[in-house]
C-alpha positions as a Markdown table, in Angstrom:
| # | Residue | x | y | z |
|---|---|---|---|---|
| 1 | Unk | 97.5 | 100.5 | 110.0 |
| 2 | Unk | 93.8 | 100.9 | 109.6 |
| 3 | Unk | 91.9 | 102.8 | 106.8 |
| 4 | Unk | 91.4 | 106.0 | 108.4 |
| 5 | Unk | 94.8 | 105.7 | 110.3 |
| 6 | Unk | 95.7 | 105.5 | 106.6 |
| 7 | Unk | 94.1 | 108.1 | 105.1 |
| 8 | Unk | 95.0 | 110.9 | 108.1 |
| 9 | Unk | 99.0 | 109.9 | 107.1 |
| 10 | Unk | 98.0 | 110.9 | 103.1 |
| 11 | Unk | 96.1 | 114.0 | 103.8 |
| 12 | Unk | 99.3 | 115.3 | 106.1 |
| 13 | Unk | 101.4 | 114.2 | 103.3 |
| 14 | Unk | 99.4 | 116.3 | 100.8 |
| 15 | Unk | 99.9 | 119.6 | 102.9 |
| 16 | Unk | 104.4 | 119.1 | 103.0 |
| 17 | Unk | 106.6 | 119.7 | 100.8 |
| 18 | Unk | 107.7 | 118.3 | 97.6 |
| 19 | Unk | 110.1 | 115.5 | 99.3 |
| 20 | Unk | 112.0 | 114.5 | 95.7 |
| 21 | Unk | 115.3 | 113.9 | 96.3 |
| 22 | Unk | 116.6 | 114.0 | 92.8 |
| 23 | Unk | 114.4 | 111.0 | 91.3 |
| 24 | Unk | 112.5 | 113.9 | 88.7 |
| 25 | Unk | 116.0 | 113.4 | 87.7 |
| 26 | Unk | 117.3 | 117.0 | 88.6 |
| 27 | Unk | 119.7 | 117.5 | 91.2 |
| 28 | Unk | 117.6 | 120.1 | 93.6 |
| 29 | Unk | 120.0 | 123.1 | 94.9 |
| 30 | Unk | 118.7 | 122.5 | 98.7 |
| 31 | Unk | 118.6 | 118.5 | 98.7 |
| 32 | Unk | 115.0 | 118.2 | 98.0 |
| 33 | Unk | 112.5 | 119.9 | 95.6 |
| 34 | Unk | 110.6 | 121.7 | 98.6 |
| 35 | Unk | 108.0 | 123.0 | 96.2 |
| 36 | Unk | 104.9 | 123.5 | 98.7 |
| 37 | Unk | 101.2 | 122.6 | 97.9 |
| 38 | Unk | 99.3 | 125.4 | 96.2 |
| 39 | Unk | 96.2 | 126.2 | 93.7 |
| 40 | Unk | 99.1 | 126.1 | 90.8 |
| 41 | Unk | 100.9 | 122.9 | 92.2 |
| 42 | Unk | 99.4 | 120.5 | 93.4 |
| 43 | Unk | 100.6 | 117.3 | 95.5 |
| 44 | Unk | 99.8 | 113.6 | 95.6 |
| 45 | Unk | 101.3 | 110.6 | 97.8 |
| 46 | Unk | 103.5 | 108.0 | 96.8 |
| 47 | Unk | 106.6 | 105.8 | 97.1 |
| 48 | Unk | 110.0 | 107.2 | 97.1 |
| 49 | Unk | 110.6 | 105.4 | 93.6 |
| 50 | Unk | 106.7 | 106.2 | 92.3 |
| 51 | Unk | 107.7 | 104.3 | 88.5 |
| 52 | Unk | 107.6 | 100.7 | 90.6 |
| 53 | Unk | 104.9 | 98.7 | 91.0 |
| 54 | Unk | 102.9 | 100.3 | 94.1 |
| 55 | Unk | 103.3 | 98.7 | 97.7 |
| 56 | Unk | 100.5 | 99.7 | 99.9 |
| 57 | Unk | 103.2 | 99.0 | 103.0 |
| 58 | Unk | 105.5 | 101.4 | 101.5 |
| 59 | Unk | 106.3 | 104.3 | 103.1 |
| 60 | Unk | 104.7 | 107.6 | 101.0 |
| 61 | Unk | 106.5 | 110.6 | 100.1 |
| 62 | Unk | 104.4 | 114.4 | 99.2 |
| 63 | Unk | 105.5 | 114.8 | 95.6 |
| 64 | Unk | 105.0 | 118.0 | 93.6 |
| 65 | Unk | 103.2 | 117.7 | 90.1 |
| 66 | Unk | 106.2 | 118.4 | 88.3 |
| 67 | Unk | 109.1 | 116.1 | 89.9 |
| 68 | Unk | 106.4 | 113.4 | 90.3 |
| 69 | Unk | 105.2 | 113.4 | 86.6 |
| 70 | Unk | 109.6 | 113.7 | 85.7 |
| 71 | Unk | 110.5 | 110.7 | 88.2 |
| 72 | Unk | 107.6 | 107.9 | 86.5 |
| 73 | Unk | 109.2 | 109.2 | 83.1 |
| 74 | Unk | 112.6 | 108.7 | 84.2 |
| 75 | Unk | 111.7 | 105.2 | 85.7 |
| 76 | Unk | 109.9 | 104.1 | 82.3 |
| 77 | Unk | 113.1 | 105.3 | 80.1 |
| 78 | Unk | 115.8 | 103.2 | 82.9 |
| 79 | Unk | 113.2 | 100.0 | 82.7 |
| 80 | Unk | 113.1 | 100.5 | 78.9 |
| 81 | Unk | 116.4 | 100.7 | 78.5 |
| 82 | Unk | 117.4 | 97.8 | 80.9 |
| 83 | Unk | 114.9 | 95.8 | 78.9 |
| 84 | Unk | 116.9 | 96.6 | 75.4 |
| 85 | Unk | 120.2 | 95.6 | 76.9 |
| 86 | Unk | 118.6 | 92.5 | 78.6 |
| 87 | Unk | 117.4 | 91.6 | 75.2 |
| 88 | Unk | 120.5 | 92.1 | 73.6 |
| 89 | Unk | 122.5 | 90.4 | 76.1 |
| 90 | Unk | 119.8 | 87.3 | 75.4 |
| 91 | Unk | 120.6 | 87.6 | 71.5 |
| 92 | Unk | 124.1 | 87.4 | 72.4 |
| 93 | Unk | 124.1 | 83.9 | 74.0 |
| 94 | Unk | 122.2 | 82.7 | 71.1 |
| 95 | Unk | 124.9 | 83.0 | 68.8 |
């Protein structure tokens, strides 16, 4: 896919709705957020799982403001946690 080819797929991603399926970590009454761009909301592109490393291959989902900024948050608090029980389970072994 070339730059512009690229760049055409993000700016029609920008104009769709919110396409969260529950990763904001609320369960959305229709399936997905739908929340459409606006003055008061605005969109970005990302990955379906936007709290992992970014892969330019990826596919991109629209994501409203809101569920986008939930969804890294909810990502951070899973990582951290897996990270306290990895540690613990490492502490474990040592003894």
């Amino acid at each position: 896919m070339t730059k512009s080819e690229r760049d055409r797929r993000i700016q029609a991603l920008l104009r769709e709705p919110c396409g969260c399926t529950g990763q904001c970590g609320n369960r959305h009454a229709r399936g997905t957020c739908g929340h459409r761009p606006s003055h008061l909301k605005r969109h970005c592109a990302a990955p379906p799982d936007p709290s992992a490393p970014f892969d330019p291959s990826s596919d991109l989902l629209s994501w409203c403001s809101t569920c986008y900024n939930a969804a890294v948050r909810h990502g951070q608090e899973a990582r951290e946690q897996q990270a306290e029980k990895d540690l613990l389970d490492m502490q474990e072994e040592l003894f």
